[in-house]
PDB file of N, CA, C and O in Angstrom:
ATOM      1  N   UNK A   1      30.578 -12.244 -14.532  1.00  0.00           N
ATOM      2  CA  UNK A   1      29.276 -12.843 -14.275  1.00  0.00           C
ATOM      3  C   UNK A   1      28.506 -12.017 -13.255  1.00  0.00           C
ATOM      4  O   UNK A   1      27.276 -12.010 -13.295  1.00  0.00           O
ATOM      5  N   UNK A   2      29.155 -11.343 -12.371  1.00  0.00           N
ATOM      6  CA  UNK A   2      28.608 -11.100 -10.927  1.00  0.00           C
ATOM      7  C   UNK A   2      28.136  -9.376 -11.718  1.00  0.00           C
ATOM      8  O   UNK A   2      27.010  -8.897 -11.584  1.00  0.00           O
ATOM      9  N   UNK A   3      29.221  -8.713 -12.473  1.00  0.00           N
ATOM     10  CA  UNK A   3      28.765  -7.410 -12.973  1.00  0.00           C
ATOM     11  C   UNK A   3      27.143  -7.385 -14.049  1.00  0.00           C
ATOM     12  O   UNK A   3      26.336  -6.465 -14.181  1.00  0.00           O
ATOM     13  N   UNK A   4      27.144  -8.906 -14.724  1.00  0.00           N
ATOM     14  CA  UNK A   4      26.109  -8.981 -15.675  1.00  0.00           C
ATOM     15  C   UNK A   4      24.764  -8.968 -14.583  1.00  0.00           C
ATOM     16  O   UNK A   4      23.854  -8.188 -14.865  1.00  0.00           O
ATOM     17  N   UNK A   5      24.609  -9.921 -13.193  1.00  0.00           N
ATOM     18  CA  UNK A   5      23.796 -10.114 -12.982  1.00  0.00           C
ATOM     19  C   UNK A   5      23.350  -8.325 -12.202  1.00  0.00           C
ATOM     20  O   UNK A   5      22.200  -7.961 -11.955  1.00  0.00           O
ATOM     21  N   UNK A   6      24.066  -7.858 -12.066  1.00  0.00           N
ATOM     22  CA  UNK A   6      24.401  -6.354 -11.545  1.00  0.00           C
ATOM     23  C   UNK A   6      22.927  -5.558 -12.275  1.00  0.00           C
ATOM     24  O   UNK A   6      21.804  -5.146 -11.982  1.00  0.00           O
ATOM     25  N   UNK A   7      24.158  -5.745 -13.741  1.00  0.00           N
ATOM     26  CA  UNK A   7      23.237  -4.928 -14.811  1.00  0.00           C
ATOM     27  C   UNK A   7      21.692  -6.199 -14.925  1.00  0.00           C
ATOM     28  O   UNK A   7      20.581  -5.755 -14.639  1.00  0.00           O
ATOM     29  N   UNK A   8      21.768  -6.947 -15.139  1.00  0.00           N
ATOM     30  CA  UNK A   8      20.179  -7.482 -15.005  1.00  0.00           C
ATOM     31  C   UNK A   8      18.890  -6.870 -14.078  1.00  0.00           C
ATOM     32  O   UNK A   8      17.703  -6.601 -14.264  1.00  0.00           O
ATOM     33  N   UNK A   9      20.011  -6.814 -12.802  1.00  0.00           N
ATOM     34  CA  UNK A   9      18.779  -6.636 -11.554  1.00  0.00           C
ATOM     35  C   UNK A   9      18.364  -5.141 -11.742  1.00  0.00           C
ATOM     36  O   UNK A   9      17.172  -4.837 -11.684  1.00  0.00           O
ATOM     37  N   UNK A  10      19.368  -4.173 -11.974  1.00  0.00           N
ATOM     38  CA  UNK A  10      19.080  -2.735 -12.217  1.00  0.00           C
ATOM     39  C   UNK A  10      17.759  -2.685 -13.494  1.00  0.00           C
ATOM     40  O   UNK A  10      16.665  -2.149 -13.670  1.00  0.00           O
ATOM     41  N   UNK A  11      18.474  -3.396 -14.020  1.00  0.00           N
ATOM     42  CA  UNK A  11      17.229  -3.122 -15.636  1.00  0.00           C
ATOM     43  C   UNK A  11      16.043  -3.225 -15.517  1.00  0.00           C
ATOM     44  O   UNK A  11      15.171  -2.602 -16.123  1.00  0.00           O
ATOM     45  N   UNK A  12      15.874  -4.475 -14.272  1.00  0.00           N
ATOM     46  CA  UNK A  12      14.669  -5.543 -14.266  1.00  0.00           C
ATOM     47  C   UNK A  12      13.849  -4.125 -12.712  1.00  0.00           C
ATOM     48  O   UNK A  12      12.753  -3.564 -12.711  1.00  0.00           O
ATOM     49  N   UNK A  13      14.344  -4.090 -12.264  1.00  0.00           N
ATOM     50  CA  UNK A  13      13.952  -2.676 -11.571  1.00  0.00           C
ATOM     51  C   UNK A  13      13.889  -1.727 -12.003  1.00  0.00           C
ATOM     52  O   UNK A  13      12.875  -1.120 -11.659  1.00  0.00           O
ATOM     53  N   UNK A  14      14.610  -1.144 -12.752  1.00  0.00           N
ATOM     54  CA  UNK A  14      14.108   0.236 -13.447  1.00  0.00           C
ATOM     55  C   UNK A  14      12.587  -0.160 -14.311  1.00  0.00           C
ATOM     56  O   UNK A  14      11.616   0.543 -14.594  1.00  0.00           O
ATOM     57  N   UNK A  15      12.816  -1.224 -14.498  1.00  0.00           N
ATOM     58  CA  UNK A  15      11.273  -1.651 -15.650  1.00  0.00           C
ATOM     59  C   UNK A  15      10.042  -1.170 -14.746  1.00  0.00           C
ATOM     60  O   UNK A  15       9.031  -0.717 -15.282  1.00  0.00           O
ATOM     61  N   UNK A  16      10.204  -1.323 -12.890  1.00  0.00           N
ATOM     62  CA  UNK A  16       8.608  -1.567 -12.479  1.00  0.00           C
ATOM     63  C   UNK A  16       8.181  -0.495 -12.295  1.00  0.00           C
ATOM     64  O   UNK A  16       7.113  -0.433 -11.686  1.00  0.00           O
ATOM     65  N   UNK A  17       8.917   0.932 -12.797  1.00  0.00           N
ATOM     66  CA  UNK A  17       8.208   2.420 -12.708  1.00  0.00           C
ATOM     67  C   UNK A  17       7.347   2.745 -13.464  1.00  0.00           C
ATOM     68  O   UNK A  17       7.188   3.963 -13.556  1.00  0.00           O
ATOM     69  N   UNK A  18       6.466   1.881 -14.285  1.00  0.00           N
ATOM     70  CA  UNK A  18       5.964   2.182 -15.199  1.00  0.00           C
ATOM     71  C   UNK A  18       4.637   3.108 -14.932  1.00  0.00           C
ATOM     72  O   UNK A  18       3.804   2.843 -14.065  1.00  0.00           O
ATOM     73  N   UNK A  19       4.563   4.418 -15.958  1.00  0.00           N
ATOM     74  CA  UNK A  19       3.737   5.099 -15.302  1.00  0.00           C
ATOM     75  C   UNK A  19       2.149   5.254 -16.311  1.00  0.00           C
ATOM     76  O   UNK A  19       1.433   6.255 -16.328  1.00  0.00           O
ATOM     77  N   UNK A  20       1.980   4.340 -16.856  1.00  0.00           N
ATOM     78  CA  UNK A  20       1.598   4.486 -17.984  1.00  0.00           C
ATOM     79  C   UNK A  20      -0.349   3.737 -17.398  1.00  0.00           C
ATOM     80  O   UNK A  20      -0.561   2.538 -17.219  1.00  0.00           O
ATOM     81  N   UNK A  21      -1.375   4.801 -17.241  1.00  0.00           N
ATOM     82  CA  UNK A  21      -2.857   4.271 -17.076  1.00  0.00           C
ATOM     83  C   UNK A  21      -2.683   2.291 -17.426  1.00  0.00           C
ATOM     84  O   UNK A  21      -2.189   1.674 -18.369  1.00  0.00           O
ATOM     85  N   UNK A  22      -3.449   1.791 -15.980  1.00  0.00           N
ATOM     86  CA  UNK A  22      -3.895   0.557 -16.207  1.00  0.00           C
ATOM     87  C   UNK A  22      -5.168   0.815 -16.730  1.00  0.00           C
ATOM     88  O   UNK A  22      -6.043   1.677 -16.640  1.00  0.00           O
ATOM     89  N   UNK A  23      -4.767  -1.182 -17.825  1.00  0.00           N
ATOM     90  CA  UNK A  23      -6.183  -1.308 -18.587  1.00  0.00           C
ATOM     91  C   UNK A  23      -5.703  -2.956 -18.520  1.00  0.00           C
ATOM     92  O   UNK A  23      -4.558  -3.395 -18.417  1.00  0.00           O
ATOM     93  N   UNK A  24      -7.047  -3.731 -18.618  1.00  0.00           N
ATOM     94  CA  UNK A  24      -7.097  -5.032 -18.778  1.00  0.00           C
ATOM     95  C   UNK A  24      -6.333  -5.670 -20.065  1.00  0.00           C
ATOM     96  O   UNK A  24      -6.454  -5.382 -21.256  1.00  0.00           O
ATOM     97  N   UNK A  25      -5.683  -6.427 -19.561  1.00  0.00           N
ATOM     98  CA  UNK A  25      -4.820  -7.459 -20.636  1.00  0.00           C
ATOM     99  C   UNK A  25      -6.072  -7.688 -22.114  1.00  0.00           C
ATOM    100  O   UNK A  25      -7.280  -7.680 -21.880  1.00  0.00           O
ATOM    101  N   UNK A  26      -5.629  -7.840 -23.283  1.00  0.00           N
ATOM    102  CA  UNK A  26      -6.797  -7.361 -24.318  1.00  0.00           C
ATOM    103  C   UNK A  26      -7.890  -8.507 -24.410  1.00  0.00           C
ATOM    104  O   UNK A  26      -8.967  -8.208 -24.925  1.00  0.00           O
ATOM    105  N   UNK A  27      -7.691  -9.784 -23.951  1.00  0.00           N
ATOM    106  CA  UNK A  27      -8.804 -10.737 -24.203  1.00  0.00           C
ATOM    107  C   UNK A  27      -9.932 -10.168 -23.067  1.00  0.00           C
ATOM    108  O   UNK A  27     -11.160 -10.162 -23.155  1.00  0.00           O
ATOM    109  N   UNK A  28      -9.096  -9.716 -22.020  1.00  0.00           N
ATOM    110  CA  UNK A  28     -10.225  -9.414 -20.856  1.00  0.00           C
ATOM    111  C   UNK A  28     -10.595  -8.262 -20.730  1.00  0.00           C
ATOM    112  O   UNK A  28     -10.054  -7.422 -21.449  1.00  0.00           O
ATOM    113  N   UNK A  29     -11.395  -7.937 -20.000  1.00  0.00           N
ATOM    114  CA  UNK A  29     -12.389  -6.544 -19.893  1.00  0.00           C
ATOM    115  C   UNK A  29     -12.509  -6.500 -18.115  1.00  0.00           C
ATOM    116  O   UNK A  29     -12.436  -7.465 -17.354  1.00  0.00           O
ATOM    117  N   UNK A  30     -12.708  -5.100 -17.778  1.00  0.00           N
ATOM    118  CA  UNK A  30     -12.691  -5.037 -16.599  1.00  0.00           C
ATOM    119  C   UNK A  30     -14.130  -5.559 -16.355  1.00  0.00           C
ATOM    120  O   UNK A  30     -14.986  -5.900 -17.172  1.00  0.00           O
ATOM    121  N   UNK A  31     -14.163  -5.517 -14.661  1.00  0.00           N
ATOM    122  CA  UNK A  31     -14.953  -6.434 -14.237  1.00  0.00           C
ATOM    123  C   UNK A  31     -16.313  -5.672 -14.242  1.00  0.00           C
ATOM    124  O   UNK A  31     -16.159  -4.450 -14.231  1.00  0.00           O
ATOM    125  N   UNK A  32     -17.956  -6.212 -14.260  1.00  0.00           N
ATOM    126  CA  UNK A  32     -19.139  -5.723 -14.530  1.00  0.00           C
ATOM    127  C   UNK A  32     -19.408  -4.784 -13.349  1.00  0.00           C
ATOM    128  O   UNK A  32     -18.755  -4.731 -12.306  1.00  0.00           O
ATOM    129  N   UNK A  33     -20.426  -4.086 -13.670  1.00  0.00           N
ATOM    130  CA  UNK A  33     -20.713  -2.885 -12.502  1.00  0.00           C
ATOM    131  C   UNK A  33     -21.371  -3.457 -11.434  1.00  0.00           C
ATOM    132  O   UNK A  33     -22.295  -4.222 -11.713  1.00  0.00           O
ATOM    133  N   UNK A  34     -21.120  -3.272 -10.334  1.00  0.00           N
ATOM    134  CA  UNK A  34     -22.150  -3.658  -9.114  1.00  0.00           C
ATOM    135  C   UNK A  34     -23.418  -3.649  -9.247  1.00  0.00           C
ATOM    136  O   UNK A  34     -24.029  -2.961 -10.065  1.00  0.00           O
ATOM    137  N   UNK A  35     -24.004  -4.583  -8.278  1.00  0.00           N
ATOM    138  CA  UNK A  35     -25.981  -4.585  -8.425  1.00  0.00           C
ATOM    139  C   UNK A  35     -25.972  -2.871  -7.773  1.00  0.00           C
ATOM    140  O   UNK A  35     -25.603  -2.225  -6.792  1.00  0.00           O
ATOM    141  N   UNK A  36     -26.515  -2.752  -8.817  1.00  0.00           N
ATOM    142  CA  UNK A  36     -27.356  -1.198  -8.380  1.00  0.00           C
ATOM    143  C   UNK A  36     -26.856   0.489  -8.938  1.00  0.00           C
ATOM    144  O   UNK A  36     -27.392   1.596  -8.976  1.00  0.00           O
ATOM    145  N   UNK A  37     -25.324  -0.191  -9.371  1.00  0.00           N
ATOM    146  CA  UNK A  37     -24.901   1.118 -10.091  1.00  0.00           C
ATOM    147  C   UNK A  37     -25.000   0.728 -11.342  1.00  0.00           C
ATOM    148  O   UNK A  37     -25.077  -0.393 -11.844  1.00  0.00           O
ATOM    149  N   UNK A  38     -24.980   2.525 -12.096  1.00  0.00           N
ATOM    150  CA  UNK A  38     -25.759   2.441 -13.240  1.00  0.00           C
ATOM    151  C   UNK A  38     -24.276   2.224 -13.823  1.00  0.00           C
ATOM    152  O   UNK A  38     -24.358   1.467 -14.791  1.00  0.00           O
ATOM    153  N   UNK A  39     -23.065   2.585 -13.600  1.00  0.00           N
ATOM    154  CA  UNK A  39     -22.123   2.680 -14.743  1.00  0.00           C
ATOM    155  C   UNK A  39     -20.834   1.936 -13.842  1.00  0.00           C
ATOM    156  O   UNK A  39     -20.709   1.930 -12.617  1.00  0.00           O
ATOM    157  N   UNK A  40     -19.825   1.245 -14.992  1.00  0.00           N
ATOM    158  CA  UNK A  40     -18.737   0.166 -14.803  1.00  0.00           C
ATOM    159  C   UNK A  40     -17.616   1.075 -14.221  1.00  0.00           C
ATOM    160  O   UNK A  40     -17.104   2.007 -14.842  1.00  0.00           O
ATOM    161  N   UNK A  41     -17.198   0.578 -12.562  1.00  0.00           N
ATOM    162  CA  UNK A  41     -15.771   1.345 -12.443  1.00  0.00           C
ATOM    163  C   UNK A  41     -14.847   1.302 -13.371  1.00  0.00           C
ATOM    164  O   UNK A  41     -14.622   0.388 -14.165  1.00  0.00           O
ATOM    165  N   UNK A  42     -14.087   2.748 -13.204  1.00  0.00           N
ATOM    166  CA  UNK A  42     -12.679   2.541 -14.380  1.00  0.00           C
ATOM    167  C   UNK A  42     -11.593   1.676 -13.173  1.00  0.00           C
ATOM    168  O   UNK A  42     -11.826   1.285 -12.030  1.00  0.00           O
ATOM    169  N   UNK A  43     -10.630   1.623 -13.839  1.00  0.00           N
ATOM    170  CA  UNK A  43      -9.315   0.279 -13.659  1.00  0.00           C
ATOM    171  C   UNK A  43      -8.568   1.370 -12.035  1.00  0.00           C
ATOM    172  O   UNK A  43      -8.164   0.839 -11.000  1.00  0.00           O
ATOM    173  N   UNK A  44      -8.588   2.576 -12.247  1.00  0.00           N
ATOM    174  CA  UNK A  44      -8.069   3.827 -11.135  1.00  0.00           C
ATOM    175  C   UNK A  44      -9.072   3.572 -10.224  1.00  0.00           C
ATOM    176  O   UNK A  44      -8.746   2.678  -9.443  1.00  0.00           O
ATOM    177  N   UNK A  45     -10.154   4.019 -10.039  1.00  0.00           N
ATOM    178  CA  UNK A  45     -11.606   3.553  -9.174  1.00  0.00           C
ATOM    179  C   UNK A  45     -11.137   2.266  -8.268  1.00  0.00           C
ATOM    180  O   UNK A  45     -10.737   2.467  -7.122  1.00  0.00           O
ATOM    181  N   UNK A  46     -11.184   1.222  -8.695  1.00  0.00           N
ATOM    182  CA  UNK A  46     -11.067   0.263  -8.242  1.00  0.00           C
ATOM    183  C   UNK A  46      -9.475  -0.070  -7.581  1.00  0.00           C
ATOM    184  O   UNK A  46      -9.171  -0.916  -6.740  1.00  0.00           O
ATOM    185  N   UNK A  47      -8.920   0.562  -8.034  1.00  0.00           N
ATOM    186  CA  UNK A  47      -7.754   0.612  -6.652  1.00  0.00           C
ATOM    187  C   UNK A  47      -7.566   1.317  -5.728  1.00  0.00           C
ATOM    188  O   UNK A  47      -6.646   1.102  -4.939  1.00  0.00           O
ATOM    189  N   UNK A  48      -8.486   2.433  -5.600  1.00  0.00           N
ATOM    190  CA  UNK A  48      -8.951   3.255  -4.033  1.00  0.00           C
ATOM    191  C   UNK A  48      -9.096   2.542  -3.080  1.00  0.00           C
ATOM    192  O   UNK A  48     -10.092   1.850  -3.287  1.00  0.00           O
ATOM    193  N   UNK A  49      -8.620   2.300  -2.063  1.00  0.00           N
ATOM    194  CA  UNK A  49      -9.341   1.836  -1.034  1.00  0.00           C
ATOM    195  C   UNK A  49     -10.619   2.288   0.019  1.00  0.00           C
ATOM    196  O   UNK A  49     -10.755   3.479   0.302  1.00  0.00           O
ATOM    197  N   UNK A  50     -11.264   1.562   0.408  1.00  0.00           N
ATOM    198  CA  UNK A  50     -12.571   2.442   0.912  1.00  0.00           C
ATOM    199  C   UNK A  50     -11.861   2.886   2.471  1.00  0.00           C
ATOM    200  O   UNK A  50     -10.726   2.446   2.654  1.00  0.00           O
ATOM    201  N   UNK A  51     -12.328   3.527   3.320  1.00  0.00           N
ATOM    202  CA  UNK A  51     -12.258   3.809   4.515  1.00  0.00           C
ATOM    203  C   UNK A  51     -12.169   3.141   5.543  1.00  0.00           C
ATOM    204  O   UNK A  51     -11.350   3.265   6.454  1.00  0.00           O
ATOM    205  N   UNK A  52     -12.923   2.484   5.444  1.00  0.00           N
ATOM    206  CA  UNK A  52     -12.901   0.615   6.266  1.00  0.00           C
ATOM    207  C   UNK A  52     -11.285   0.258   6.406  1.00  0.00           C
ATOM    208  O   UNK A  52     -10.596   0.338   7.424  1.00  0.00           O
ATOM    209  N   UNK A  53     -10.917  -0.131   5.160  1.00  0.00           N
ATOM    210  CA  UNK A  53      -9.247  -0.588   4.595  1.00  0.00           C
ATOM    211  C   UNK A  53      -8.300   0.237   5.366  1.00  0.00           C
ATOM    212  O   UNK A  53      -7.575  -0.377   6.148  1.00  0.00           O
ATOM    213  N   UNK A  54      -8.175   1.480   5.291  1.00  0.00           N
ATOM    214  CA  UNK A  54      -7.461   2.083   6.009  1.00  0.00           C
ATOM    215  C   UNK A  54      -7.501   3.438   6.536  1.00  0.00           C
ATOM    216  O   UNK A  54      -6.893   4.377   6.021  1.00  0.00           O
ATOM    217  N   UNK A  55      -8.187   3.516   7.515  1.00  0.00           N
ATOM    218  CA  UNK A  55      -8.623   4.779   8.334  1.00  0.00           C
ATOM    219  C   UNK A  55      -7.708   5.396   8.732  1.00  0.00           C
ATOM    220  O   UNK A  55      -6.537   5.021   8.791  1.00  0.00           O
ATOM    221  N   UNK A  56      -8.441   7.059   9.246  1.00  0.00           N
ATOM    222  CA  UNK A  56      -6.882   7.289   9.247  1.00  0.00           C
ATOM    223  C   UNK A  56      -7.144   7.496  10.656  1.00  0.00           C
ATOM    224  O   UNK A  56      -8.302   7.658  11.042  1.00  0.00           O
ATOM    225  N   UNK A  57      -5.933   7.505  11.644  1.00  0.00           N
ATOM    226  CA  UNK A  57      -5.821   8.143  13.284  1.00  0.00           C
ATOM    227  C   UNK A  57      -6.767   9.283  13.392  1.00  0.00           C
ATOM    228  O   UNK A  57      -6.577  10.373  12.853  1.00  0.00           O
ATOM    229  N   UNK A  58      -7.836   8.960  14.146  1.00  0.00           N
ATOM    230  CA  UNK A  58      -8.424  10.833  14.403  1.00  0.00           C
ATOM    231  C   UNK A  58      -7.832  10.851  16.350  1.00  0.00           C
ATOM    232  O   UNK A  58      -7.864  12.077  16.452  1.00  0.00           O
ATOM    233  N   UNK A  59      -7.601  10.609  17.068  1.00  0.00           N
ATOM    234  CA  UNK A  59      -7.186  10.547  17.904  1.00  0.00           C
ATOM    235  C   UNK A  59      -5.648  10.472  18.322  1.00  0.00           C
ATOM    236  O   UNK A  59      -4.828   9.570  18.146  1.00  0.00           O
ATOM    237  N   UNK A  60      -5.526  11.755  18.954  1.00  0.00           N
ATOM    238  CA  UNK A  60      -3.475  11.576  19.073  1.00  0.00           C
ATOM    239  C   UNK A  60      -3.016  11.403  20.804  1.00  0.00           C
ATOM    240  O   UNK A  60      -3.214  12.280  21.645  1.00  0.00           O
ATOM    241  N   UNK A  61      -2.400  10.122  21.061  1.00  0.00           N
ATOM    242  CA  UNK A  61      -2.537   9.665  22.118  1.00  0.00           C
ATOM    243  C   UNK A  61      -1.362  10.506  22.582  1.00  0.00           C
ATOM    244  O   UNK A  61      -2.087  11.492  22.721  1.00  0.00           O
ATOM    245  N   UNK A  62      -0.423  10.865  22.865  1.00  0.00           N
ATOM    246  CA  UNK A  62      -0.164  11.742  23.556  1.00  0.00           C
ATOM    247  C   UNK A  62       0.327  13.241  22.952  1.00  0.00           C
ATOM    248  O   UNK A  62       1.134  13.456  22.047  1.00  0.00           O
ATOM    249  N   UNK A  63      -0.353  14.092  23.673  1.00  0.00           N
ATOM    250  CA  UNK A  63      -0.430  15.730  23.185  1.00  0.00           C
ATOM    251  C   UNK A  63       0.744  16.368  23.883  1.00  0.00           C
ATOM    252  O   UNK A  63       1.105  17.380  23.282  1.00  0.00           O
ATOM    253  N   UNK A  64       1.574  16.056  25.141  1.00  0.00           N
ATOM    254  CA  UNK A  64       2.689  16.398  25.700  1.00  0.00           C
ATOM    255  C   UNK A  64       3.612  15.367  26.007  1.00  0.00           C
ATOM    256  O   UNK A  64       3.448  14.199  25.654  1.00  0.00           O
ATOM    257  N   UNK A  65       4.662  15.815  26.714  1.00  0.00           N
ATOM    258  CA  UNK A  65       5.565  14.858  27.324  1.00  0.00           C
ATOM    259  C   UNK A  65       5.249  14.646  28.716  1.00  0.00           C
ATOM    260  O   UNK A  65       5.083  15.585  29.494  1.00  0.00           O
ATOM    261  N   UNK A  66       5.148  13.235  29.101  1.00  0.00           N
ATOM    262  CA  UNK A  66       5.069  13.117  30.147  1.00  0.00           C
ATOM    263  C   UNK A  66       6.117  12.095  30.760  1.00  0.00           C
ATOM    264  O   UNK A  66       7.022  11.459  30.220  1.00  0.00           O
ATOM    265  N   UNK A  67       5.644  12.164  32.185  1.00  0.00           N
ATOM    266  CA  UNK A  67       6.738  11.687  33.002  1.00  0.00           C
ATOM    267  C   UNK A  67       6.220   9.817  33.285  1.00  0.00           C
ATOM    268  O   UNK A  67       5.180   9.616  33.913  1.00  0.00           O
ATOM    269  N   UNK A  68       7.050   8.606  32.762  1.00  0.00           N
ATOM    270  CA  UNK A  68       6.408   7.407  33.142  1.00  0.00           C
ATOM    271  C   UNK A  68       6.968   7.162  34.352  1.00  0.00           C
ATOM    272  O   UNK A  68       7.894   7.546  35.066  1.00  0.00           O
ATOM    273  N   UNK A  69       5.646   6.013  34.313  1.00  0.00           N
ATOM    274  CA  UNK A  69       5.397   5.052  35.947  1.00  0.00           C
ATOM    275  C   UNK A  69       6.400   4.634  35.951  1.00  0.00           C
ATOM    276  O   UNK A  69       7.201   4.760  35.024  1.00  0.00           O
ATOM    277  N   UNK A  70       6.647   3.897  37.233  1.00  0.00           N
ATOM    278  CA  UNK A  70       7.115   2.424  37.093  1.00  0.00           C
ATOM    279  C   UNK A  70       6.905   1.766  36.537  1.00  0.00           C
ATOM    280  O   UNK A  70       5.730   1.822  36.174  1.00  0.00           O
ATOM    281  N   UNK A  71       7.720   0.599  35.959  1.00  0.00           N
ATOM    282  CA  UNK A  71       7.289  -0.981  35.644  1.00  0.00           C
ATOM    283  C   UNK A  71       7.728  -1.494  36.143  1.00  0.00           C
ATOM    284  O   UNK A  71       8.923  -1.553  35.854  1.00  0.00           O
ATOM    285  N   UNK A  72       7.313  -2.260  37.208  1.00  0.00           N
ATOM    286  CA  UNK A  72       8.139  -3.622  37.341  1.00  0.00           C
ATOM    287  C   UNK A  72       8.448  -5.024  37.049  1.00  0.00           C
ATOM    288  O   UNK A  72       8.903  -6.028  37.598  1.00  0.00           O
ATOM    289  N   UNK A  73       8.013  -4.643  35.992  1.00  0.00           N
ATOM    290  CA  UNK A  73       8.892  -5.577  34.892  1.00  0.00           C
ATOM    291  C   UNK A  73      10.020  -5.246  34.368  1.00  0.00           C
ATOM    292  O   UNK A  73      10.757  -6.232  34.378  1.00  0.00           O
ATOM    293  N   UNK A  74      10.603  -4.194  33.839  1.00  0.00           N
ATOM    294  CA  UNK A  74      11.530  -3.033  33.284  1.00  0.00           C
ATOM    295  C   UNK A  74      12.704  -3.751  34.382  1.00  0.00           C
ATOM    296  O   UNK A  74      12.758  -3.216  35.489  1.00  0.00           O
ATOM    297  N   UNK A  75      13.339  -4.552  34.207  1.00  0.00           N
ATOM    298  CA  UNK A  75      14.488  -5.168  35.189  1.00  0.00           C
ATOM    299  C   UNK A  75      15.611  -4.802  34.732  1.00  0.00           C
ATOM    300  O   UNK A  75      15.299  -4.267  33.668  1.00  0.00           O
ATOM    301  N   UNK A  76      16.709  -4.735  34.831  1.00  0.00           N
ATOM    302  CA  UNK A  76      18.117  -5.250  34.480  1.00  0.00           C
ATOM    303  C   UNK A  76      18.686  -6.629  34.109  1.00  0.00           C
ATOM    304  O   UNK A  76      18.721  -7.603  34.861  1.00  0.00           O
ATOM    305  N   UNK A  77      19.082  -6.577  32.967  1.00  0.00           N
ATOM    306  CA  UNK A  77      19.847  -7.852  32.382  1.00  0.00           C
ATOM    307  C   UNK A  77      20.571  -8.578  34.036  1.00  0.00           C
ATOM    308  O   UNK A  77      20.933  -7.976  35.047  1.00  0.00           O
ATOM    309  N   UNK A  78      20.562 -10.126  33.713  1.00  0.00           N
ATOM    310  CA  UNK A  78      21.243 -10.775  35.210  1.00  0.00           C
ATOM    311  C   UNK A  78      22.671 -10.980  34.668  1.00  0.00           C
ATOM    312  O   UNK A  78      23.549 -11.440  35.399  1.00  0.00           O
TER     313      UNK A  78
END
């Protein structure tokens, strides 16, 4: 029993590599173009994220090694 559910979970995971272009399930159609553009994103388009979503670091907070403060908080276990 324990080897079947083995082979289940492998199968059922190997399934989610699928590499194959998204397209809308066939009753539906992707969604209408925004007010103001002339033409409908494709299904790839629309999973970009904009810049907003996730920016990237332009700032690198430390450029060397340095030596820390104190804390005094930083205690020893009692």
């Amino acid at each position: 029993m324990r080897r079947l559910a083995v082979i289940a979970a492998a199968t059922s995971l190997a399934a989610c590599g699928q590499q194959a272009q998204l397209e809308p399930v066939p009753p539906g159609t992707l969604p209408p173009a925004p007010y103001g553009a002339e033409t409908r994103p494709e299904a790839d388009e629309l999973l970009e994220l904009d810049p907003l979503a996730a920016p990237e670091r332009s700032v690198e907070l430390r450029t060397r090694s340095e030596e820390r403060e104190d804390d005094p908080f930083d205690l020893p276990p009692q």
